[in-house]
C-alpha positions as CSV (number, residue, x, y, z in Angstrom):
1,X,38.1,-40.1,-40.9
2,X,39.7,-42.3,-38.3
3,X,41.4,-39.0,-36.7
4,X,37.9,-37.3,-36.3
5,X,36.5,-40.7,-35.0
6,X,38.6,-40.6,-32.3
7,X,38.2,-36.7,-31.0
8,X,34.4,-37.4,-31.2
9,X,35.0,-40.4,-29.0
10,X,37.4,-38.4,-26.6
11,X,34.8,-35.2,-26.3
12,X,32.1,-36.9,-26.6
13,X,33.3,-39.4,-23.7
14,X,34.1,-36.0,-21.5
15,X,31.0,-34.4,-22.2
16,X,29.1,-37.5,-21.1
17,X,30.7,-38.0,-18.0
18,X,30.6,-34.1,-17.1
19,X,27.3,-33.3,-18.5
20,X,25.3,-36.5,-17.9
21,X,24.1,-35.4,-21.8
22,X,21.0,-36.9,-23.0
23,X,19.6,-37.2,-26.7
24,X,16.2,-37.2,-27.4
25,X,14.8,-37.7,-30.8
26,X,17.8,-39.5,-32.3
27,X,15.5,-41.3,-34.9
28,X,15.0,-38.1,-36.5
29,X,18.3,-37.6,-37.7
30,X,18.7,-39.0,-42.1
31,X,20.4,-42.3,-41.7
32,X,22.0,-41.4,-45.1
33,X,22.6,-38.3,-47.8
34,X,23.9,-35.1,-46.8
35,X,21.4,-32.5,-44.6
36,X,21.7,-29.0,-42.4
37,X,21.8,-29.9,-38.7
38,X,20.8,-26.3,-37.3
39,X,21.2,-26.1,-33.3
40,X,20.4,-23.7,-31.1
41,X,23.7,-21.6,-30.0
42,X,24.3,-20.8,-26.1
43,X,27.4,-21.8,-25.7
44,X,30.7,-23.1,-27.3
45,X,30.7,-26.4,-26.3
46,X,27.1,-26.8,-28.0
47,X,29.1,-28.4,-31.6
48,X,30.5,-31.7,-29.4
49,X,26.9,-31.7,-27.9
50,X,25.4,-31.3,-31.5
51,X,27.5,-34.4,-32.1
52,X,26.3,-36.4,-30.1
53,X,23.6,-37.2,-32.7
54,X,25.2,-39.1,-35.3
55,X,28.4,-40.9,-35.8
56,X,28.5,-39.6,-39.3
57,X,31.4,-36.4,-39.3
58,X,29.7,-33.1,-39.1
59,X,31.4,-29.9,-40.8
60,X,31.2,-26.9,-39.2
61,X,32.4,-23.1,-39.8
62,X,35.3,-22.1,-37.5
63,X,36.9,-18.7,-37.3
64,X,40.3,-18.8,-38.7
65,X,42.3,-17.9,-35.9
66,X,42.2,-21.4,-34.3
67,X,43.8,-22.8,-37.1
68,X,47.0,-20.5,-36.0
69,X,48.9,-22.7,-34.3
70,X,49.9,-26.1,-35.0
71,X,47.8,-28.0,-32.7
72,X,44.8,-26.1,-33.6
73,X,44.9,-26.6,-37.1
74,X,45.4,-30.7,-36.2
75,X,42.5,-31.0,-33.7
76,X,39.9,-28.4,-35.6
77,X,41.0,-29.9,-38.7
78,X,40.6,-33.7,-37.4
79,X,36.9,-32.6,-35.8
80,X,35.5,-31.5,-39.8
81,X,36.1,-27.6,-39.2
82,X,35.7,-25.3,-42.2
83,X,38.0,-22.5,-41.6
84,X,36.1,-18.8,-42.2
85,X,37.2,-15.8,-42.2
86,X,34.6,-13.5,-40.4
87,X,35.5,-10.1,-41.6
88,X,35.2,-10.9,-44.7
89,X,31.7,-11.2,-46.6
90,X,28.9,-13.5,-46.0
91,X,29.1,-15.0,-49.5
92,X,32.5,-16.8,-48.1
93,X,31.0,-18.7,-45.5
94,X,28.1,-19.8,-47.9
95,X,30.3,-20.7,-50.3
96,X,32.7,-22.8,-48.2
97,X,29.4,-24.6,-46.5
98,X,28.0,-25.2,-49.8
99,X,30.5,-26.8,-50.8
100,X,31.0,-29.4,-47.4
101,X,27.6,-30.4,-48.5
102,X,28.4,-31.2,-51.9
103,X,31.3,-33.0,-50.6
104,X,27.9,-35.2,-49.2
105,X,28.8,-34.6,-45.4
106,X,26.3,-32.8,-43.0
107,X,26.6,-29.7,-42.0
108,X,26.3,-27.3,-38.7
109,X,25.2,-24.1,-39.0
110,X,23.7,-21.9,-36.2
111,X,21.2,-20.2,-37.4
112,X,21.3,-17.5,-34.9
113,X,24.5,-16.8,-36.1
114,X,26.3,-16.3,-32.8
115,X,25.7,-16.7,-29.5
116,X,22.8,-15.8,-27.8
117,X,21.0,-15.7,-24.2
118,X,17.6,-16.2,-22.8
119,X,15.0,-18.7,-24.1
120,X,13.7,-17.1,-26.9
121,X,15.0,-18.5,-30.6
122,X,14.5,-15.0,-32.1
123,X,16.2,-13.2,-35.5
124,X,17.6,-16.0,-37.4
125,X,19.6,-15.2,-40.2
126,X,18.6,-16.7,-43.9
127,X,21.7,-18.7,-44.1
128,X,20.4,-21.9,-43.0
129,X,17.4,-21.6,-45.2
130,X,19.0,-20.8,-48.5
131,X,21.5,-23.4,-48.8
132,X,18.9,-26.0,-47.9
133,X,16.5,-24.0,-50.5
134,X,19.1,-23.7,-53.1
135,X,20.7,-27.3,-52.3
136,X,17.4,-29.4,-51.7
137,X,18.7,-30.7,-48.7
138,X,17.0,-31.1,-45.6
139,X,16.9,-28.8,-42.1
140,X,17.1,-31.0,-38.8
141,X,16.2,-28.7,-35.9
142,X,18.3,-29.5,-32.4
143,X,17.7,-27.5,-28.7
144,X,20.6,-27.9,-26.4
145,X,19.5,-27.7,-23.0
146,X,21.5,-26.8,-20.1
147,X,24.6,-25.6,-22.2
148,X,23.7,-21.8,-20.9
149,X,24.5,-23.0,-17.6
150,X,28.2,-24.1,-18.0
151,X,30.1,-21.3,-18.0
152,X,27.6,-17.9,-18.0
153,X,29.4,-15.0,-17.5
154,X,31.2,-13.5,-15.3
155,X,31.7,-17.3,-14.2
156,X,35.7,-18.3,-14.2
157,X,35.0,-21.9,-13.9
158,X,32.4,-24.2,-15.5
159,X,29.3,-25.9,-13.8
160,X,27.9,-29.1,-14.6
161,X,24.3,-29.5,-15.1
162,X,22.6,-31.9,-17.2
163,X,22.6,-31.1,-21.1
164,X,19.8,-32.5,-22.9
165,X,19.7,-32.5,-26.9
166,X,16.5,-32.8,-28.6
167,X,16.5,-33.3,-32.0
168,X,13.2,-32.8,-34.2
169,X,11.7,-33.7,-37.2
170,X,13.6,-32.8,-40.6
171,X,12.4,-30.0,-42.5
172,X,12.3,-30.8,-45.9
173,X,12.3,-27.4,-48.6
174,X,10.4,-27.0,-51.8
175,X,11.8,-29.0,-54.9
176,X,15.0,-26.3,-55.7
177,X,14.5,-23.9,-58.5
178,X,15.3,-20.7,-59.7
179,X,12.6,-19.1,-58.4
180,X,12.6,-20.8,-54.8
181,X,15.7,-18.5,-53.6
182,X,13.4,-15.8,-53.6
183,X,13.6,-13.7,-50.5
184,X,10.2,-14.2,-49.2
185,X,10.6,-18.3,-50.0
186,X,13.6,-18.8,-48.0
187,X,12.3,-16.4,-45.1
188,X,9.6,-19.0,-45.2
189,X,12.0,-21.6,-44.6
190,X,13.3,-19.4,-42.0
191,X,10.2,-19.2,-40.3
192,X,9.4,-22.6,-40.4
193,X,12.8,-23.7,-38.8
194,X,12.3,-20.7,-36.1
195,X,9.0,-22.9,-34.9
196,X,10.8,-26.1,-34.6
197,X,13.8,-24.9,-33.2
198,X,12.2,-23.2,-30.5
199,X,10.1,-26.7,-29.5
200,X,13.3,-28.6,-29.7
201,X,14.7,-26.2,-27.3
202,X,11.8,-25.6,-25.0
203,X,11.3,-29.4,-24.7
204,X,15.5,-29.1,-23.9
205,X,15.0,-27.4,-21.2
206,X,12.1,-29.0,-20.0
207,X,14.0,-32.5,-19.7
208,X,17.1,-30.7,-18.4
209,X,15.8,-28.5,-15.7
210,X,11.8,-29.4,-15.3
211,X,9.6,-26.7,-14.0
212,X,12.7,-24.4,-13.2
213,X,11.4,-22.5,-16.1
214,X,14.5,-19.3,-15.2
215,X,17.4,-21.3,-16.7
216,X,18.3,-20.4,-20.2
């Protein structure tokens, strides 16, 4: 734990100075237990901004090629990352993020799955939803602002604009039964998370750029 203490300090330290980043909404984040922090996704630097919220570790899926090399499997290792493989099923990344959690440490998942551009928090996969569902464990919503603008592409080198992370109120799912991992519950879950996610990241880029409404 002392390893990952100090990467979080050293990226977290760089991302401040370079990124001026901003947290809004920090009081919304369970001071205890384990819970789903579920971010919006616009670039790769948005899992040090996504820990900016708590001091508490985070896991987080990683593809397994990082862990290659020697060095990547100390540093990915050190900051909490799960190592996935993606072309194999889904069922392996739910199983190794179900079990971080029952290890009791949060968890990052991006519900969008990958990547995405523009403003709109669209097609989120059911991921997010059916652990929480299935685990009882609640949802925290967080909009990174300004991470779209770092390194867009076709861009070589990086830009530095102000990142803002806003963090919303916890969703909380139904008591967990057999019956609550229907498919219409969790898409409910789904839903619900795709309305808060999209404040937290409007309000993002709100504090990040103002009335520029263009930026992404």
């Amino acid at each position: 734990m002392s390893s990952y203490r100090f990467a979080r300090g050293l990226l977290i330290s760089i991302c401040r100075v370079l990124w001026r980043v901003k947290v809004v909404g920090r009081e919304h984040v369970p001071t205890d237990g384990v819970y789903i922090v579920a971010p919006s996704h616009r670039s790769a630097l948005d899992i040090p901004f996504a820990a900016f919220i708590t001091r508490r570790r985070l896991r987080f899926m990683a593809k397994q090629e990082i862990f290659a090399t020697r060095l990547g499997r100390a540093v990915f290792t050190a900051l909490g990352a799960i190592k996935v493989d993606r072309g194999a099923t889904d069922r392996g990344a739910l199983r190794a993020s179900q079990q971080a959690l029952l290890e009791g440490e949060p968890l990052v998942i991006f519900p969008e799955g990958t990547r995405r551009e523009g403003r709109e928090i669209v097609d989120l996969f059911d991921g997010c939803a059916y652990l929480s569902s299935k685990l009882g464990v609640p949802l925290v919503p967080v909009g990174v602002g300004g991470s779209a603008e770092i390194l867009p592409k076709g861009r070589r080198w990086p830009r530095f604009p102000r990142v803002v992370v806003v963090v919303g109120p916890p969703i909380t799912p139904p008591a967990p039964t057999p019956q609550i991992r229907r498919r219409s519950q969790v898409r409910a879950v789904t839903d619900e998370l795709q309305v808060a996610l999209q404040q937290c990241y409007d309000e993002a880029l709100h504090s990040a750029f103002g009335k520029n409404r263009e930026h992404a």
